[in-house]
C-alpha atoms as one frame of an Amber mdcrd trajectory, in Angstrom:
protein
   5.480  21.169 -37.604   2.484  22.593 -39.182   2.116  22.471 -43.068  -0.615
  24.338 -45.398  -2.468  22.361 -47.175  -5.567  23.624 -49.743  -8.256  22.629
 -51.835  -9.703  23.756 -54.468 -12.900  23.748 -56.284 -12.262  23.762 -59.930
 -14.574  24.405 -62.565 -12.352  22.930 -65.799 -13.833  20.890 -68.482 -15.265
  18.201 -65.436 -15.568  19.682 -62.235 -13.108  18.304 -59.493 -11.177  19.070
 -56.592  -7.352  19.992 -56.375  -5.914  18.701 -53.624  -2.985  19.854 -52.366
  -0.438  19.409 -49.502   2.978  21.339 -49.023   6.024  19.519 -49.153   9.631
  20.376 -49.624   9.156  23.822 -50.898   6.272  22.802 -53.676   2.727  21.798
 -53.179   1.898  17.963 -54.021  -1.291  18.011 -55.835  -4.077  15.434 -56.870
  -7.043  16.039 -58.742 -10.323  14.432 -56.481 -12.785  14.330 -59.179 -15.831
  14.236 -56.471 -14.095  15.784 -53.507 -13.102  15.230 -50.643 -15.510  13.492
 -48.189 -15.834  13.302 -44.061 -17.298   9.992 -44.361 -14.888   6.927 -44.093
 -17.179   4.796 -45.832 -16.408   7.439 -48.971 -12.880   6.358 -50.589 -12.513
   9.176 -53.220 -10.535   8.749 -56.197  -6.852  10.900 -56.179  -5.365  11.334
 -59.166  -2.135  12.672 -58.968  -0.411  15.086 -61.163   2.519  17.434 -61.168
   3.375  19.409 -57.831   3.023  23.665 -58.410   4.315  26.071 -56.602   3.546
  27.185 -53.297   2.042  30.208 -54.416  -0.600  28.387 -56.143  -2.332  28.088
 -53.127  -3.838  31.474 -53.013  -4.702  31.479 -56.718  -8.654  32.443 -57.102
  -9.871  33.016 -61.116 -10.487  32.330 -64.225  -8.191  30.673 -66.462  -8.932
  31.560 -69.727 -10.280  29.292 -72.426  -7.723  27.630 -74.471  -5.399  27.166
 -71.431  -4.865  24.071 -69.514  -6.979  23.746 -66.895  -9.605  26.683 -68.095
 -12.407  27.168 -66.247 -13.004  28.928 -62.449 -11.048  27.816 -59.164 -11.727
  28.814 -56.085 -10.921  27.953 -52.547 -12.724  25.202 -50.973 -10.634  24.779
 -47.773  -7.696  25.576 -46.485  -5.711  25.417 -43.584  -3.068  23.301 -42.038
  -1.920  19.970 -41.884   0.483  17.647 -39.970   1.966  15.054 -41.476   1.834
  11.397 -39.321   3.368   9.012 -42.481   4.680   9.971 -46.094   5.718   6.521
 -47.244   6.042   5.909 -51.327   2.284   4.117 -51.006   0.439   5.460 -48.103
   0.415   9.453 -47.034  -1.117   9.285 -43.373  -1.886  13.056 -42.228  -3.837
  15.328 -39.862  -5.920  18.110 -41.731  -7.177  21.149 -39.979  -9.029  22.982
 -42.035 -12.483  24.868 -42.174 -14.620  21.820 -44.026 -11.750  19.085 -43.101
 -10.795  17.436 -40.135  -9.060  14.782 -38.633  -6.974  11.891 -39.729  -6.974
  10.911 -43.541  -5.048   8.721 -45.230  -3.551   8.829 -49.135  -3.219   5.256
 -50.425  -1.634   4.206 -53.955  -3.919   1.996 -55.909  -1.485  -1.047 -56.896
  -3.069  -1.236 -59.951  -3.132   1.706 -62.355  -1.196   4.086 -63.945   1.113
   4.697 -61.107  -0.867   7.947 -60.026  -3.851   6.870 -58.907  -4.494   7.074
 -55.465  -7.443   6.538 -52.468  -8.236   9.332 -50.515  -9.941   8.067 -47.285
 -11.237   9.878 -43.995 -10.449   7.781 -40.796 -13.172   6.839 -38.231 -12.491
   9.456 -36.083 -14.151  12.599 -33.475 -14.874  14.387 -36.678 -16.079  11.666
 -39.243 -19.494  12.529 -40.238 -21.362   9.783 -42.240 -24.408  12.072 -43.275
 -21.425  13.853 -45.299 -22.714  15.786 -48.054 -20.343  18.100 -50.208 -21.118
  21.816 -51.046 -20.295  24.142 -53.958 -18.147  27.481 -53.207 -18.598  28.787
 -56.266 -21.940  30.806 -55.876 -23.204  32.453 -59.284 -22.235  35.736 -56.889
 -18.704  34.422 -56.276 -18.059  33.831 -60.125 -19.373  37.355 -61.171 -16.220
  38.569 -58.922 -13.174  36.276 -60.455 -11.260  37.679 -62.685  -9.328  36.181
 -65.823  -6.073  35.649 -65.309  -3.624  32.782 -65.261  -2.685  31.181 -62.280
């Protein structure tokens, strides 16, 4: 069965990447400081934090200074995902999205906090090792967010 997964490219205090996959009604979320990548010599950084809603996934704007998390978001990718393994340490899944494909795997650093995790693309018909990642937010795109909490 099918899942949506999103990501999104979020202009807060640091620019990163919310990752997020549905699951059980909510969506799981870590926060890839450098993205995502299509290269499987790229492990990315996860860091995970609380799940949101499933109707987070659509959210595009501006979340106004002084809130958590203020700064622009906008979609990156989206699409859909199937899940192959969602052990306690190691999320194995099958992204189809518009940027990302293939097989990826989440792993859970042993050392850590307890929320940091590996986000790594598996050697597979759509790794690409020339990988480079690109904005969405355009100066354009930003002049048509609006403020508004997500």
């Amino acid at each position: 069965m099918a899942l949506r997964f999103v990501v999104q490219e979020h202009h807060a205090s640091r620019l990163h990447y919310d990752f997020r996959l549905e699951r059980d009604g909510v969506l799981v979320s870590w926060a890839i400081p450098k993205g995502p990548s299509m290269n499987p010599a790229e492990k990315r950084l996860a860091i995970q934090v609380e799940d949101h809603d499933l109707e987070y996934a659509d959210y595009e704007g501006i979340i106004p200074d002084g809130e958590y998390g203020s700064g622009a978001v906008v979609t990156w990718d989206t699409g859909t995902y199937e899940p192959v393994e969602w052990k306690e340490r190691e999320i194995q899944f099958v992204l189809e999205g518009e940027r990302l494909r293939g097989t990826f795997v989440l792993v859970l650093l042993k050392r850590g906090k307890g929320n940091e995790w590996l986000l790594i693309k598996r050697k597979d018909e759509h790794a690409q090792t020339d990988w480079k990642i690109e904005r969405a937010l355009t100066p354009e795109r930003e002049g048509q967010l609006e403020i508004r909490m997500p």
